[in-house]
C-alpha positions in Angstrom: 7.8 3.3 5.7 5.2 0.6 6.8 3.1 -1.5 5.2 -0.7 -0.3 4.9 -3.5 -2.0 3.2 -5.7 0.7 2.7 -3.7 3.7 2.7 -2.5 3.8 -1.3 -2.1 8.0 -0.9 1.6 6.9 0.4 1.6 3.0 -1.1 0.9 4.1 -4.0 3.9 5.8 -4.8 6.1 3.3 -4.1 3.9 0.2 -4.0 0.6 0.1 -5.7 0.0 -4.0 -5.3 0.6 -3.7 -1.8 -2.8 -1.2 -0.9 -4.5 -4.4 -1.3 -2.4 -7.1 -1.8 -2.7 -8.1 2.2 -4.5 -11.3 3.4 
């Protein structure tokens, strides 16, 4: 697992904040 801004088809499963929670 990585961390991706703009992928929230994998992040969002997991981590939904994190799809856009990057500076």
């Amino acid at each position: 697992m990585r961390a991706i801004p703009m992928v929230p088809s994998s992040n969002s499963n997991n981590s939904p904040a994190i799809h856009c929670s990057k500076p």
